[in-house]
N, C-alpha and C positions, 0 to 999 in steps of 0.2 A: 435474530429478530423475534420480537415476542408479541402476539396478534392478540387481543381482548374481544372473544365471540361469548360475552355473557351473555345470558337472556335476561335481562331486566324483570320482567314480567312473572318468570318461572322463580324470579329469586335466587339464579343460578349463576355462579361466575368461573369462567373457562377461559384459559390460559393456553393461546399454540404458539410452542417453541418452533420454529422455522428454522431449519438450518441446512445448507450445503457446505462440499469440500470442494477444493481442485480437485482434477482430474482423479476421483475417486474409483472404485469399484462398488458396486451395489454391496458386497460386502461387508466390506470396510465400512460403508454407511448403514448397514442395520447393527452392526459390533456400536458403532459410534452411536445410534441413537439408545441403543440399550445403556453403555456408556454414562450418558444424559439421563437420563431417567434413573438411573442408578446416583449420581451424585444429586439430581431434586430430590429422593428420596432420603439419603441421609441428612442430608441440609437441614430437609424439614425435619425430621425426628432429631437432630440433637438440641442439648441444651437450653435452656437461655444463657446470655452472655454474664447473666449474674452469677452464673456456677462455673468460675473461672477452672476447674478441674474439668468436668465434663465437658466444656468447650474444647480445651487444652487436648482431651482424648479424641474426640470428636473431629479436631483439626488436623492428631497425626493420620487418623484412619485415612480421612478422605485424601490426604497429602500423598497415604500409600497408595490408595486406590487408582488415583490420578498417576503415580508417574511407573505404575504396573503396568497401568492401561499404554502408557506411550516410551516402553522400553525401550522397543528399535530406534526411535529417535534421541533419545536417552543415551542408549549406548554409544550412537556416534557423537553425541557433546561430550560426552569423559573423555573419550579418545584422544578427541579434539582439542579441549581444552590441557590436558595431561601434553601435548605435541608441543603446543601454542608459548605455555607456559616455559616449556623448555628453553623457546628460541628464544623468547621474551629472557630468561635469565641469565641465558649465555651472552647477550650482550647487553646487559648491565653491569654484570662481574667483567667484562674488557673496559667498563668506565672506571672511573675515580672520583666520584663524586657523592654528596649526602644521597642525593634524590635517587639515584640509581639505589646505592648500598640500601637505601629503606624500600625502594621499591623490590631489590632483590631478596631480602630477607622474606616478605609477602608471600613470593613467589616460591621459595625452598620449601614456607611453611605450606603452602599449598601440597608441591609434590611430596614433602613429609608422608600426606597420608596415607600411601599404602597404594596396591594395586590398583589401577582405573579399567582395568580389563573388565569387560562385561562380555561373559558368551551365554549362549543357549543354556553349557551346563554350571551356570554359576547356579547356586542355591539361590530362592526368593531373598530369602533374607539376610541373605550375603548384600546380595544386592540394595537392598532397602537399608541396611547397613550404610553403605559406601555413599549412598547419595544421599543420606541424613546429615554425614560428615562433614560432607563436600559442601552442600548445600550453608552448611552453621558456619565453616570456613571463608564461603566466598559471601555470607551475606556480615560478616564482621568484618571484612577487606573493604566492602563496598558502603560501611558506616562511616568509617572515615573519611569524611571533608575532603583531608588533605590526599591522600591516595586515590580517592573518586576521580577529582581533580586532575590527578597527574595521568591518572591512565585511560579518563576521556580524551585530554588533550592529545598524547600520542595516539589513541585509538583515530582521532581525528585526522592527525598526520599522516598517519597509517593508509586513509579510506583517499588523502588527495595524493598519495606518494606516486610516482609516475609506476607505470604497471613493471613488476618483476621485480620491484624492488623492496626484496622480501624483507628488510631490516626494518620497514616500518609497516608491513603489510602485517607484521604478525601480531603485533598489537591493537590491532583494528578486526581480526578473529579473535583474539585473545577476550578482547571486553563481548564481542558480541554471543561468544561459545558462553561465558559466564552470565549474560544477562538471559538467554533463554534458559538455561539452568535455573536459576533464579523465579523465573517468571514463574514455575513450577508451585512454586510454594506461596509465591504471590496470588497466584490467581485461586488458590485454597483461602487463602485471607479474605479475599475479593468479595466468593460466595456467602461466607460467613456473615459478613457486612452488612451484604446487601441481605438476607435474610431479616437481621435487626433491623434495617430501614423500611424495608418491603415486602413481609411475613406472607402477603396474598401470591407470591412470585413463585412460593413454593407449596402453600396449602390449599392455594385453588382448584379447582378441577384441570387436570392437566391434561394437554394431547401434544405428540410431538409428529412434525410434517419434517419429511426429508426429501428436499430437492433433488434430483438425482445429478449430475455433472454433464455440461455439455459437453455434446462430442468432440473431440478435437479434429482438424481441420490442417490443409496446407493452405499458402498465402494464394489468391487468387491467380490464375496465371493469365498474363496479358501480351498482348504485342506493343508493347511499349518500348523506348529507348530507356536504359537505365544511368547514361552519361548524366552527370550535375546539367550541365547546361542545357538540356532537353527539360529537366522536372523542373527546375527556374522558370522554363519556359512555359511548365504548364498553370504555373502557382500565381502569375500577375499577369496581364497584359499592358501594364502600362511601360511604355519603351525605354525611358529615362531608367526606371527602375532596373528594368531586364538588362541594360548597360552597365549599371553598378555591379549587381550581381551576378552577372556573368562572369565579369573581370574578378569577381572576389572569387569564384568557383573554378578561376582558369587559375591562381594561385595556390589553391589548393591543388591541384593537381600532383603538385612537389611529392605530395604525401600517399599516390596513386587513390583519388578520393573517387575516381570511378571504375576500377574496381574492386573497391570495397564496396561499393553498393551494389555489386553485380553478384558477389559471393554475401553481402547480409538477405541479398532478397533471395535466393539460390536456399542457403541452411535455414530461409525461415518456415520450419516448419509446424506442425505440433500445434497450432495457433486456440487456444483455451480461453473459454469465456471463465472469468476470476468470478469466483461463489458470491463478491456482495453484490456484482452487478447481475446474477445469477437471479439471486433473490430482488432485487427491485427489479426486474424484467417479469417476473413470477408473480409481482406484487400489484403489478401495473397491470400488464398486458391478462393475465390468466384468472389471479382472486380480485382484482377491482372493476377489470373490464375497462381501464380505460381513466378511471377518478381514483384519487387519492384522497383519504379524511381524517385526519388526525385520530376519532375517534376510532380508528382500528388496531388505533396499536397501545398499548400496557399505560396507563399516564395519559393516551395521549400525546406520548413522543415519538414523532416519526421518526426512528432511527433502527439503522443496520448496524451493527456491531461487526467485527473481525478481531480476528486472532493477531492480524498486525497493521498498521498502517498504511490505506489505498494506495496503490502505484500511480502514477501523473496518467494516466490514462482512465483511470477507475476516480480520480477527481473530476477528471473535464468531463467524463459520462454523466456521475451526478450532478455537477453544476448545470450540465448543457440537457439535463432531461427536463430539469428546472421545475420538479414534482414535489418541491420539500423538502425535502429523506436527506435526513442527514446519514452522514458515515466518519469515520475517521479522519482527520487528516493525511494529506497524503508528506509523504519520506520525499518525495519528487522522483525516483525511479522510473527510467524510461522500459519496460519490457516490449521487443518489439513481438512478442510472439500471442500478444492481446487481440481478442475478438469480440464481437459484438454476439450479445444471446441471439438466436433464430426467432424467426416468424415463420410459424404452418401454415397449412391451410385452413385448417379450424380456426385462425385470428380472423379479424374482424380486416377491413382495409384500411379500418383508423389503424389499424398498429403496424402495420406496414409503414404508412404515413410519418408517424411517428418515428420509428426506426431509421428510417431516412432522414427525418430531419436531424437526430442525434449527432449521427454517422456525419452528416456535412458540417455540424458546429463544431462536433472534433477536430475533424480536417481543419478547417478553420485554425486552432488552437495551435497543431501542430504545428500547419505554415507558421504561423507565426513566430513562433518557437523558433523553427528551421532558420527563416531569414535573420531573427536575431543571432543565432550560433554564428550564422555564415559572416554578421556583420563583427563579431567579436572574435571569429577565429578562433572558437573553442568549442569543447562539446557540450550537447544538451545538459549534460549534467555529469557530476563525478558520482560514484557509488555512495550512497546513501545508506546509516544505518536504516537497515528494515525492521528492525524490531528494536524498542527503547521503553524495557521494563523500569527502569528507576522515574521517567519524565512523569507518571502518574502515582504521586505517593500516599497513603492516607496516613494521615495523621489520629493522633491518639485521643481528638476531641469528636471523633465518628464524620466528620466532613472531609468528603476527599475534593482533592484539588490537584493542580497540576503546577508543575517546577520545573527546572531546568533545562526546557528544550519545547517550541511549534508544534514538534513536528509528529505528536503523537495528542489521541485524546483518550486521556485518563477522565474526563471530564464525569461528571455526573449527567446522569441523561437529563434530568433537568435543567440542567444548560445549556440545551441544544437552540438554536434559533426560533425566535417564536413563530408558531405556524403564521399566523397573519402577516407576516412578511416574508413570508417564501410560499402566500397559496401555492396550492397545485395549477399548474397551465398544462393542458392537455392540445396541442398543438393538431391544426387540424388542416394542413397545409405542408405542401413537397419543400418551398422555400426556406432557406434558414436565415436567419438573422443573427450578426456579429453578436460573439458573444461577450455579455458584461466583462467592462475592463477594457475590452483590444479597445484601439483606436485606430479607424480608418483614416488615417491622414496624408494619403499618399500622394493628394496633389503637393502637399509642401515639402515633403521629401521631395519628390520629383523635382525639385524647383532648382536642389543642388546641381551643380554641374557633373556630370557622368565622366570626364574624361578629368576630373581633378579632385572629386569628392575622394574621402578615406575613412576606413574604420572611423576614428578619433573623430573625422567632421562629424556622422552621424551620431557620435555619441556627445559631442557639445551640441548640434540642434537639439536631441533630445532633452539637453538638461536646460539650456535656454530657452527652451517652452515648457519647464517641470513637469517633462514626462518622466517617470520612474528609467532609470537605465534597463531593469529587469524587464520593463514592459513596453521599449524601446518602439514607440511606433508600429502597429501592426499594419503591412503590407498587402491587403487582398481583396481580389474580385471575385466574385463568382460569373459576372458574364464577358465574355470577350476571350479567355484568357488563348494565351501563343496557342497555336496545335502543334501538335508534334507532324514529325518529315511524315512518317510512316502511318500517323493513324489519329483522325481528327475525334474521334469518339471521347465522349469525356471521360475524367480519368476518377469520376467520383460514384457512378452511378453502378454500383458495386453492390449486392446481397448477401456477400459469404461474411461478410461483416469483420475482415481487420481492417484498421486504420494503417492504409498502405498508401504513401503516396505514389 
């Protein structure tokens, strides 16, 4: 996140890089802002782009500098991908076909190169060595059209394959060990770029703020039943409904669906607020006091950047803070070990306020979510690639743009949504309001018959009234709803901030 604290007046223009990790060590995060400051510095000192040599040198340095800085993580993608590749071309050589035979020839020339061992006592530039290679290797595999093509689609089959079924799982590591390798020397491009479009980015007066990481936390502990048919019970109160889905939750059963949710709430530990909602919680509650204004941030664009696309939780926070701020798309990734940032003492009771109302449009999101899975008989979602370097490409006319895939924004920040249609609302009231999109329409659901309705009927009402399938009717009340045997307390009014139903 990049803040614009110029003085006008003084003639003065000052630039604060913002930025948190997960669950970091203070450390880690002063190595990392030094880091930062280390790459604005050569950014700004090299070339211009007309001195295609001194660019050229300019781009391997920082290219070294960047993947010295992040060896450890380095070293386990050569591993990885050196393992990956393996499986991948042992069963292509068991096929007989062109597509394989060209896909396998790829893959030899990959393993071709030479040792992928990276330890402590390899030489630097052994190592910088190996991943210049590797790097020339997989970004000429990945020009190809036609090979892109063939080992997204397996990578995709890979990511819906049922679990264990490692024949196609390996292709779905395979593309994704290669695209963070990759990303490596992309995002050395990136900086270069955006220098020639936005020279003040890096020769303004700099300051760099580092968030530190929230603490991590266990899931809240309660006296609640964790049976499906208890949490049904706490999610609607309308009866018709609770009769359908009941019956859908005693079906499940087949598959022991309560307890699994007795051992997912059991190992949810660890529970971490994610660095972008980090930073808008930092942004809102602490430097704005409560307002947001375009004029704070670089441009003018209120946006949080990351290093990969928001998980579906870190979506419904920004949508449901409903402050502006853009961020990434999100991959749709359910992590349940997600938190909400803390409120001290030193906040204000607006941010409490606030907080709470976040925390209930979530909830909101989720049910909804929930009832739909339950009405489909499937899960929230399948594994998602989390990171998709090729989806933001720049082209060689200096405009970047975005291709082949939603689900990531390569965008340019000047494409973010225009502030005048996402002002800031600074919510100043406990109650939440459905959030945009859901549809409360439960009296006409309810209208179905309980002892005859099926998956399939709700999914014809839904398309007989052109609701989206995806967006099948959302189910919820906030007042009335069933109580539980054991404990009428409501099940939202929660501090420790995960979204737990």
């Amino acid at each position: 996140m990049i803040l614009d604290e110029s003085n006008v007046l003084a003639d003065e223009t000052k630039l604060t890089y913002v930025f948190g990790v997960n669950q970091a060590t203070h450390e880690h995060l002063e190595r990392t802002s030094l880091f930062l400051r280390t790459i604005l510095q050569k950014v700004a000192g090299a070339p211009p782009k007309t001195d295609a040599k001194g660019r050229n040198a300019a781009e391997r340095e920082l290219r070294q500098i960047v993947l010295r800085f992040n060896r450890p993580r380095v070293r386990f993608y050569l591993k990885s991908l050196k393992n990956k590749a393996e499986l991948c071309l042992t069963q292509c050589l068991a096929q007989d076909n062109e597509e394989d035979r060209e896909i396998a020839k790829g893959l030899q020339n990959l393993l071709d190169l030479g040792d992928y061992m990276d330890t402590d006592m390899t030489p630097e530039a052994e190592y910088d060595k190996t991943c210049k290679i590797i790097i020339h290797q997989l970004a000429n595999t990945f020009s190809s059209k036609r090979l892109k093509d063939i080992l997204v689609a397996r990578s995709d089959a890979g990511r819906t394959a049922m679990k264990g079924h490692t024949s196609m799982e390996c292709w779905s590591d395979l593309v994704h060990t290669a695209q963070r390798i990759l990303a490596y020397h992309g995002s050395v491009q990136y900086f270069f770029r955006a220098r020639d479009e936005w020279p003040q980015l890096f020769q303004s007066k700099i300051e760099i703020l580092v968030l530190f990481s929230g603490n991590v936390r266990d899931a809240p502990r309660r006296n609640k039943s964790f049976t499906a048919k208890s949490i049904v019970g706490r999610m609607t109160s309308n009866k018709k409904l609770l009769t359908i889905f009941k019956r859908f939750v005693e079906e499940l059963q087949l598959l022991d669906l309560d307890d699994r949710l007795v051992e997912a709430y059991n190992t949810n530990t660890d529970m971490a607020v994610h660095s972008e909602v980090l930073l808008h919680h930092w942004l809102l509650t602490d430097h704005g006091k409560g307002e947001i204004n375009p004029s704070m941030f670089f441009n003018s664009w209120p946006y949080i950047g990351s290093s990969k696309p928001t998980c579906k939780l870190c979506k419904y926070y920004f949508e449901e803070s409903r402050s502006g701020i853009e961020a990434r798309p999100s991959h749709g990734n359910m992590y349940p070990k997600w938190r909400l940032p803390d409120v001290y003492d030193s906040h204000d009771s607006e941010a409490v306020k606030r907080r709470q109302v976040i925390l209930d449009r979530i909830l909101q999101r989720v049910r909804t979510e929930v009832f739909n899975a339950i009405k489909k008989k499937r899960p929230l979602n399948y594994k998602q690639e989390d990171s998709n370097t090729w989806s933001a490409t720049m082209h060689l006319d200096d405009r970047w743009t975005q291709n082949h895939t939603e689900t990531d924004a390569g965008t340019r920040a000047g494409t973010v949504a225009d502030w005048a249609e996402n002002a800031s609302v600074v919510v100043h009231r406990a109650d939440a309001e459905p959030a945009p999109g859901i549809m409360n329409d439960v009296d006409s659901v309810a209208s179905l018959d309980p002892e005859k309705v099926t998956v399939d009927d709700l999914r014809g009402y839904a398309r007989r009234e052109g609701v989206p399938v995806e967006d099948e009717v959302g189910m919820l009340t906030h007042d009335g709803m069933e109580g539980d045997e054991e404990d009428e307390e409501d099940d939202d009014d929660d501090d420790v901030g995960g979204a737990v139903l």
